[in-house]
Short mmCIF file of the C-alpha atoms (twelve columns), coordinates in Angstrom:
data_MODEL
# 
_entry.id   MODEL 
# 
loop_
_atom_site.group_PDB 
_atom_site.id 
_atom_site.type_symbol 
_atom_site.label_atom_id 
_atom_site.label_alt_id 
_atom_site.label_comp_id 
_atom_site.label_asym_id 
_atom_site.label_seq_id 
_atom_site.Cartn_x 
_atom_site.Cartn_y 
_atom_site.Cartn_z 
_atom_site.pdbx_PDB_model_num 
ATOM 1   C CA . UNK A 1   42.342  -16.497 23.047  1 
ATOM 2   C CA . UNK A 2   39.164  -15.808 21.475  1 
ATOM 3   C CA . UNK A 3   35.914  -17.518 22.827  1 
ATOM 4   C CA . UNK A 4   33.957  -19.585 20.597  1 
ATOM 5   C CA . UNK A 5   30.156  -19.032 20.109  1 
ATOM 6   C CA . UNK A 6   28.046  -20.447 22.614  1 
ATOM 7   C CA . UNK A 7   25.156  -20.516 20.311  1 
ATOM 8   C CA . UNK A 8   24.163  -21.874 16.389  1 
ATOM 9   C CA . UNK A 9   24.201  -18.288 14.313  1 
ATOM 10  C CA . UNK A 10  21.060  -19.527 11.922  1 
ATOM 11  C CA . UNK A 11  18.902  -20.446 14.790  1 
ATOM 12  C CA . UNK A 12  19.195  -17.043 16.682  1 
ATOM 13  C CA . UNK A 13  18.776  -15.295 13.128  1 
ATOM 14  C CA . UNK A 14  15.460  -17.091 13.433  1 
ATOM 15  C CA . UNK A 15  14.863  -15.600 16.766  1 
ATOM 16  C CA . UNK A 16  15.302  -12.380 15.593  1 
ATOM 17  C CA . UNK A 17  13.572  -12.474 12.441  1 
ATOM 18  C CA . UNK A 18  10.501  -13.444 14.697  1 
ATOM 19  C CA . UNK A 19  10.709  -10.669 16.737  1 
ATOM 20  C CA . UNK A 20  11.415  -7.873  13.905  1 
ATOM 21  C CA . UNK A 21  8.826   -9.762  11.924  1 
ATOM 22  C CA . UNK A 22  6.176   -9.616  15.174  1 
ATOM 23  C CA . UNK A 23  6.772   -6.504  16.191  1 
ATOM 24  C CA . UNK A 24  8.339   -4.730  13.499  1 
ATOM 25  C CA . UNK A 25  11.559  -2.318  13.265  1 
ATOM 26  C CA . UNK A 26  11.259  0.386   15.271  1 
ATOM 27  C CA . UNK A 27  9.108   -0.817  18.381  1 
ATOM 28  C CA . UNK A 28  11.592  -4.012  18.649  1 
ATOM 29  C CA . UNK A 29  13.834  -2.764  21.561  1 
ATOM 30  C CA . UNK A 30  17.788  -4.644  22.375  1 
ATOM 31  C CA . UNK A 31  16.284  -6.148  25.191  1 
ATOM 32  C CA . UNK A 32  13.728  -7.633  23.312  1 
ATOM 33  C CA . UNK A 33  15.963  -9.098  20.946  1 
ATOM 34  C CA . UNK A 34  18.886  -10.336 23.479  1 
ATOM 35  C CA . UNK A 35  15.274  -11.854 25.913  1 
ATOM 36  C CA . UNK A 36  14.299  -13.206 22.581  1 
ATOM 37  C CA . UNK A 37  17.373  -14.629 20.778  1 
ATOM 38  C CA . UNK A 38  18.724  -15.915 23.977  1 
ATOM 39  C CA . UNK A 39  22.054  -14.612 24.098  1 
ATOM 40  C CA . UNK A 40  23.672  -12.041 26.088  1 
ATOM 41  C CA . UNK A 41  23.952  -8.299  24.846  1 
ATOM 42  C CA . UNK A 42  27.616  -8.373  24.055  1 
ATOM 43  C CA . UNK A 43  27.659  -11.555 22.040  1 
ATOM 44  C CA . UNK A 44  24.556  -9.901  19.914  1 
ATOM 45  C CA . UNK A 45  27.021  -6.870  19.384  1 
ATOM 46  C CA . UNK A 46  30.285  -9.033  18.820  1 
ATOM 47  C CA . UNK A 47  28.480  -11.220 16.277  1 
ATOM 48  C CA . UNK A 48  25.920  -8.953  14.579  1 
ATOM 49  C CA . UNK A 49  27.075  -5.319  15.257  1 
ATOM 50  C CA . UNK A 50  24.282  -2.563  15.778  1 
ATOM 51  C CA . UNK A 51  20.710  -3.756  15.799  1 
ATOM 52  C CA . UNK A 52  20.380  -1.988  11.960  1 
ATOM 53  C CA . UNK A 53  22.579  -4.722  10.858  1 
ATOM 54  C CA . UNK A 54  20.830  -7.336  12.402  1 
ATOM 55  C CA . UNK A 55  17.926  -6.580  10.829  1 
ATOM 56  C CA . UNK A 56  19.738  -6.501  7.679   1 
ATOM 57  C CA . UNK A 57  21.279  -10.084 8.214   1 
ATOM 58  C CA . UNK A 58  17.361  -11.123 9.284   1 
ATOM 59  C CA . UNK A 59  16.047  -9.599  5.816   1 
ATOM 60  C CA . UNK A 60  18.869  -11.507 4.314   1 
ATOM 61  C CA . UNK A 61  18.044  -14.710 6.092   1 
ATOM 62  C CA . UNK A 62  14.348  -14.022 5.600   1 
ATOM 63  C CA . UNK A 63  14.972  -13.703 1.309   1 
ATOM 64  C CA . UNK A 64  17.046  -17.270 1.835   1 
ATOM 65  C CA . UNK A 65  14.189  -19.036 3.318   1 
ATOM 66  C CA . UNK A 66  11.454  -17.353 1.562   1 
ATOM 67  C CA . UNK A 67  12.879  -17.842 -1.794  1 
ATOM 68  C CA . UNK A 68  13.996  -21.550 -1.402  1 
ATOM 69  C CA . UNK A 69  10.270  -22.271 0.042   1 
ATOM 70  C CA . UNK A 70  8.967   -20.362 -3.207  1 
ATOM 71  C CA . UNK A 71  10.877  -22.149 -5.514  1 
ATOM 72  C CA . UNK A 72  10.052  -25.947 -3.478  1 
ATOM 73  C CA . UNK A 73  6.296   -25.418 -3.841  1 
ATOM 74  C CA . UNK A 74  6.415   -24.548 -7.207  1 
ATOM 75  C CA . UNK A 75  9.037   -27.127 -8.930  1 
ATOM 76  C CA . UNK A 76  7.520   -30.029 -10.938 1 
ATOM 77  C CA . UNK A 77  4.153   -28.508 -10.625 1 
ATOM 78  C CA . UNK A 78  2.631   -29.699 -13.837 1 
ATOM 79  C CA . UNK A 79  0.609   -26.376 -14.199 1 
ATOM 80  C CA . UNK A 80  1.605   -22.441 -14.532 1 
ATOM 81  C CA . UNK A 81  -1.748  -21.527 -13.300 1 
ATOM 82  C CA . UNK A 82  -1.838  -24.093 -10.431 1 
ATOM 83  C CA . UNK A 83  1.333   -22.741 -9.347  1 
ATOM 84  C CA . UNK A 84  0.781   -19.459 -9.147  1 
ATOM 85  C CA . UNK A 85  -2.408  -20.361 -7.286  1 
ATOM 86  C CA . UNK A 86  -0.261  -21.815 -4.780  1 
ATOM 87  C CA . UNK A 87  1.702   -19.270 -4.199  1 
ATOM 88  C CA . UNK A 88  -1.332  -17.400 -3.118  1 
ATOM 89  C CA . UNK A 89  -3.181  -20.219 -1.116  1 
ATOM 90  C CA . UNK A 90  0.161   -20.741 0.972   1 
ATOM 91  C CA . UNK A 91  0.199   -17.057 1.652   1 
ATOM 92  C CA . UNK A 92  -3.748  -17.667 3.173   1 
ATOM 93  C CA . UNK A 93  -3.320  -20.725 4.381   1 
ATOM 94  C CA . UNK A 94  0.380   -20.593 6.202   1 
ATOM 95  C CA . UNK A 95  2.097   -22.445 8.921   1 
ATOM 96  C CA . UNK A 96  0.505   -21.312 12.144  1 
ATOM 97  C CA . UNK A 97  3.749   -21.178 13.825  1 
ATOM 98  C CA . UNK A 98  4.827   -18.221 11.821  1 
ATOM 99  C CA . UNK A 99  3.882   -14.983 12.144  1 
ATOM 100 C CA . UNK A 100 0.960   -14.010 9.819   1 
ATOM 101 C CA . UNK A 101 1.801   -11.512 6.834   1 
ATOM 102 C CA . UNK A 102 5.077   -10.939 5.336   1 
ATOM 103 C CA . UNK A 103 8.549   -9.335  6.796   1 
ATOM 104 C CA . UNK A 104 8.990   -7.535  3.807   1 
ATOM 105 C CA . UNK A 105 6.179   -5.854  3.175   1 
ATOM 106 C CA . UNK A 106 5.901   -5.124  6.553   1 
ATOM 107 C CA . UNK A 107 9.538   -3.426  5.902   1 
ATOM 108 C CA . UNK A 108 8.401   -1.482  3.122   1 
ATOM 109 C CA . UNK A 109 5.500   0.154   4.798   1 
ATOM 110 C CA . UNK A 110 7.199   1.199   7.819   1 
ATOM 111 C CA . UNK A 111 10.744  1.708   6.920   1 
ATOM 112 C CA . UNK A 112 10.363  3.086   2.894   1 
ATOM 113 C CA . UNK A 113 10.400  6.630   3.891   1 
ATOM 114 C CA . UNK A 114 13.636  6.452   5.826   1 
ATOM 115 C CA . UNK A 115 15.800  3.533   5.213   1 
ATOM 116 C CA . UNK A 116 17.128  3.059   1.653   1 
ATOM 117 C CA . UNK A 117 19.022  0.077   2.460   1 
ATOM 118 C CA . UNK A 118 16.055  -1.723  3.570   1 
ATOM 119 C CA . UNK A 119 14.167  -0.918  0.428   1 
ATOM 120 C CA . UNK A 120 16.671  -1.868  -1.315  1 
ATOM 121 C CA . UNK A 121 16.605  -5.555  -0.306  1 
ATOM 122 C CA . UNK A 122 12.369  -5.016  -0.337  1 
ATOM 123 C CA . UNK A 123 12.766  -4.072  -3.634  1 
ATOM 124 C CA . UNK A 124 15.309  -6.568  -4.865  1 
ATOM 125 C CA . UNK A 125 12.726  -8.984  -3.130  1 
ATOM 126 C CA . UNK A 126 10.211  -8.268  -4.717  1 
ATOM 127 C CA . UNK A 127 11.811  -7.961  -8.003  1 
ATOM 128 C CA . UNK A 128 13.039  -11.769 -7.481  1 
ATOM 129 C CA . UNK A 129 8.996   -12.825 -6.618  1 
ATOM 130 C CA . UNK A 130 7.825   -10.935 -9.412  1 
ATOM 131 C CA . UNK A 131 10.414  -12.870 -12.325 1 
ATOM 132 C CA . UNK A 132 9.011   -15.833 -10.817 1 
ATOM 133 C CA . UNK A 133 5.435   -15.028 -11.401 1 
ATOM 134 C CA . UNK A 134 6.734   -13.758 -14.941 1 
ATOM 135 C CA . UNK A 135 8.529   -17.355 -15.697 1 
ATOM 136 C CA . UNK A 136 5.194   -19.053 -14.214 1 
ATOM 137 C CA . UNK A 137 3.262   -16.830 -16.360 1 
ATOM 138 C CA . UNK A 138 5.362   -17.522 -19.533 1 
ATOM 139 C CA . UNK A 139 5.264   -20.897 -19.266 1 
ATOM 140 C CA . UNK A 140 1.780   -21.044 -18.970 1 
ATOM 141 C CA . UNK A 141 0.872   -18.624 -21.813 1 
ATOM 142 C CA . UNK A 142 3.292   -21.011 -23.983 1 
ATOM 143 C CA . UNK A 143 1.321   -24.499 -23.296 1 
ATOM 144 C CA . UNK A 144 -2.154  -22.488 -23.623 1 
ATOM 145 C CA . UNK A 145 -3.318  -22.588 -20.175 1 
ATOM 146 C CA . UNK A 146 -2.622  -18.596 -19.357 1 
ATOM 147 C CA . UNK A 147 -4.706  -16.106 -21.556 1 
ATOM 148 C CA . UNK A 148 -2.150  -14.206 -24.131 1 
ATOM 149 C CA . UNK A 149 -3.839  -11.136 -23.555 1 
ATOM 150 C CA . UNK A 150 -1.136  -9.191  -21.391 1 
ATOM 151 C CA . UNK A 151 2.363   -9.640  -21.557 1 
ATOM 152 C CA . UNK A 152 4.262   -12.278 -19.156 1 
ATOM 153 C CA . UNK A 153 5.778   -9.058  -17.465 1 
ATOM 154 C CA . UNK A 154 3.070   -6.973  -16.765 1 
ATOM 155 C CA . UNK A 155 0.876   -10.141 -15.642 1 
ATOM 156 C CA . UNK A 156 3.541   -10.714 -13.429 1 
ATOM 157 C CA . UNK A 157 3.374   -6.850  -12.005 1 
ATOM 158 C CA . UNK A 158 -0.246  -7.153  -11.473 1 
ATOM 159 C CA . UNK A 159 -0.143  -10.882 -9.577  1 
ATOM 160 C CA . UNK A 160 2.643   -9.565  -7.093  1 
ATOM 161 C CA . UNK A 161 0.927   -6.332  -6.886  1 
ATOM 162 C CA . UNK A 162 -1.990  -8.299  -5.575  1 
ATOM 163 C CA . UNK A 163 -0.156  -11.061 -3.582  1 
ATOM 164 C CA . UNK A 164 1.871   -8.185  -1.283  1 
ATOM 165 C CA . UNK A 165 -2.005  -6.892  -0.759  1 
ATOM 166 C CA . UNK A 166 -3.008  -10.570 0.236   1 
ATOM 167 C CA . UNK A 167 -0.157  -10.963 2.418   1 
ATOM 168 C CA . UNK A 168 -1.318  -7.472  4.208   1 
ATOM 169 C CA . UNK A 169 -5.330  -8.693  4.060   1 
ATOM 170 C CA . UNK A 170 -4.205  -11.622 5.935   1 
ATOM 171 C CA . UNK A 171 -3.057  -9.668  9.017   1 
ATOM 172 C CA . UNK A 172 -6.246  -7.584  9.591   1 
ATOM 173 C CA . UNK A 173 -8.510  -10.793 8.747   1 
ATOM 174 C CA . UNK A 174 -9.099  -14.273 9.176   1 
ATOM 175 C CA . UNK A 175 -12.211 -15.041 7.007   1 
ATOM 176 C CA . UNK A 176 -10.950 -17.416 4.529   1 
ATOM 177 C CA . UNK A 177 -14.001 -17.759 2.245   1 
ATOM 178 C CA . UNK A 178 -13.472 -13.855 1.728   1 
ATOM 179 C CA . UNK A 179 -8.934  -14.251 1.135   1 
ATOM 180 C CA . UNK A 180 -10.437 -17.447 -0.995  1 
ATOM 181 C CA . UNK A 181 -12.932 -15.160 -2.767  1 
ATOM 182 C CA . UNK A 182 -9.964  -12.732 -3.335  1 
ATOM 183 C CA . UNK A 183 -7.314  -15.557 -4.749  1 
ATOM 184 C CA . UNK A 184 -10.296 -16.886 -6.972  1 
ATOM 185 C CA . UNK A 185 -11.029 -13.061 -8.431  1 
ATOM 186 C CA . UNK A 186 -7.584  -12.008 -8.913  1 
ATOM 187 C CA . UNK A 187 -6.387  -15.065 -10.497 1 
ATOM 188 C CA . UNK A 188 -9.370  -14.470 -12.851 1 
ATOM 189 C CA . UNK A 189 -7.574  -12.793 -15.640 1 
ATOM 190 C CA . UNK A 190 -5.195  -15.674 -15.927 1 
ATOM 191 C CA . UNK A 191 -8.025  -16.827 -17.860 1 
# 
């Protein structure tokens, strides 16, 4: 008879995405993540597999919360321009309990050369964040408060472009009036 799970799946998911997201892929040992998640070794294996696909299920779990929170902050915002703003104020000015930066773009700089499957959800990741900023952008070009000048799609190239170099900025610093000074100069040729 088989043994049920001693433990709720989502909640050591969001152990583990801590962890990876801390300390990255490769210097994240199995005894970090069974210390970590709180479960025993064999249960991580039996429920998981290999600590590749754990990751995988943690970028997948990652895109589920990241998206939903993306979409929240920006629904029934009355402005295009004020919502893309937010989207790059929440990346400066984020829940302390998480760990600064971004789990994908930490991905994509240290796995890229190596790991097509993890660039492959990057990618689809940030294809997803950059639609939004196109649909924002639209919108706003279509009730006049977002400058015609450049297409929706490459506006929306050059935002996320900027907002993955934000969410690396905000690792190596906390000054705020100089991430502030960036949000303010990027979002710039909105106007």
């Amino acid at each position: 008879m088989a043994r049920s799970k001693e433990f709720d799946i989502d909640t050591v998911l969001g152990k583990a995405m801590t962890i990876f997201w801390q300390q990255g892929y490769e210097k994240t040992s199995m005894q970090d993540l069974v210390s970590g998640m709180g479960i025993h070794k064999r249960s991580m294996y039996d429920t998981f597999g290999d600590k590749h696909t754990l990751y995988m299920k943690v970028m997948e779990r990652y895109t589920e919360i990241i998206s939903a929170k993306m979409e929240e902050r920006v629904q029934g915002l009355p402005s295009a321009k004020g919502a893309i703003r937010l989207l790059f104020e929440t990346t400066v000015h984020k829940d302390d309990a998480e760990p600064k930066g971004c789990l994908f773009v930490n991905t994509a700089v240290e796995l890229s050369n190596h790991d097509p499957i993890a660039v492959a959800k990057v990618n689809q990741s940030f294809m997803s964040n950059e639609r939004l900023l196109e649909q924002l952008v639209q919108h706003g070009q279509e009730n006049g408060e977002i400058s015609g000048q450049y297409s929706p799609l490459v506006l929306s190239f050059y935002l996320h472009n900027a907002l993955v170099g934000l969410r690396v900025m905000v690792k190596t610093t906390s000054d705020l009036q100089k991430l502030d000074g960036i949000i303010d100069t990027t979002l710039a040729i909105l106007d």
